[in-house]
C-alpha angles and dihedrals in degrees: 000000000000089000080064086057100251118155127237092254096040088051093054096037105126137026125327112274120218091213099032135262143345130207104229086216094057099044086051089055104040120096143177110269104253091184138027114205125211085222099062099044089051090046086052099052086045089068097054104105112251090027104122107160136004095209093189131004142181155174140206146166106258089214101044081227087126119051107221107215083176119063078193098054130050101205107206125212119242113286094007125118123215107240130183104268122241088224098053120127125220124189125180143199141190098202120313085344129094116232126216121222132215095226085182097062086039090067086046096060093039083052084052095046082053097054104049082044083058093049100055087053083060094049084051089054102042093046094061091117128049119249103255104244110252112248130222113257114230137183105241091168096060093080122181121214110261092236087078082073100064118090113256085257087076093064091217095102130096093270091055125198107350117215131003104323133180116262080241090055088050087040091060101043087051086051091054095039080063097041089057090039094086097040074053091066099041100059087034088061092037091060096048097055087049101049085057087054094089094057090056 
C-alpha cells in the first residue's frame, strides 16, 4: 500500500480488517466474473513453463444450471465465482506420447499451493500495524557545560583567553563564566530529570 503512495492515515482509514488491507479503488473497481472465455484460460496455461500445445480444451458448467449456447464462452449467474470442478478430466502428453499422471502427487502439490496461499493470508493478518522506527539513544544525562558553545573570542571555553590579555579583558570573561554558570545549573539539573523519564 504505501508503494501505491498511500499515506499512514489513508491505508488505515476504515475499520480493522482481519486479512489486511484493501485499496478503496480497487475494491471500487473489482467485480464478480459474469463470463469465463476459452481464450483466456488457454492464453494462462500457455504461460506455464514446459506447456507447448493444448491440443483440445473445454468448459462446462459442473451443475448443467446454466445452458451454455458458446462452446467458446461460460456465462456465470449473478453472485456466483467460477471454480475449478471436482469432476474435471485432465489428460497429458510429451510429444506423440500420452503421459500418465500421479494424481496422487498432483493433490500433494495443490495441498502445498494452498498452504503458502494461507500463509500469506497470515502475513496479511499479522502485519496490520507498522513496525514503530527505532530511535537513536543519547546521554542526556551527560550534559556539557554550555560555555563550550561560545566561540573561542569570548574567552569562556576550554581553551580560555588566548593571547596576552588585560586583566579587564580576563575580568569580563570571569564575569560571564559566572553569569552562564547558572543557566549552567539549571540545564545540568533539567537533563538529569529527563533522562529518568523512560524508566517511569
Amino acid at each position: 500500500m504505501l508503494d501505491k503512495g498511500l499515506t499512514t492515515d489513508q491505508i488505515f482509514e476504515g475499520p480493522l480488517l482481519d486479512n489486511g488491507f484493501i485499496d478503496t479503488e480497487e475494491l471500487k473497481a473489482s467485480q464478480l466474473r459474469r463470463e469465463v472465455r476459452l481464450s483466456d484460460i488457454i492464453s494462462e496455461i500457455m504461460k506455464i513453463d514446459g506447456v507447448k500445445e493444448i491440443h483440445e480444451i473445454s468448459i462446462a458448467g459442473c451443475d448443467n444450471v446454466v445452458k451454455q449456447t458458446n462452446d467458446w464462452l461460460l456465462c456465470i449467474e449473478k453472485g456466483r465465482k467460477p471454480e475449478l470442478c471436482e469432476l474435471s478430466s485432465f489428460s497429458y502428453s510429451k510429444g506423440s506420447l500420452p503421459l500418465n499422471i500421479n494424481d496422487k502427487k498432483v493433490q500433494e502439490y495443490l495441498a502445498t499451493l494452498k498452504r503458502e496461499e494461507e500463509l500469506l493470508r497470515d502475513d496479511a493478518r499479522k502485519n496490520k500495524e507498522l513496525p514503530l522506527p527505532k530511535g537513536t539513544s543519547h546521554d542526556i544525562g551527560n550534559y556539557a557545560t554550555i560555555l563550550n558553545e561560545f566561540p573561542d573570542t569570548y574567552g569562556v571555553g576550554i581553551s580560555g583567553i588566548i593571547g596576552n590579555q588585560s586583566p579587564e579583558r580576563e575580568a569580563l570573561a570571569k564575569q560571564l563564566q559566572g553569569y552562564l554558570l547558572f543557566f549552567d545549573q539549571i540545564l545540568a539539573g533539567y537533563f538529569k530529570h529527563l533522562e529518568k523519564v523512560k524508566k517511569y
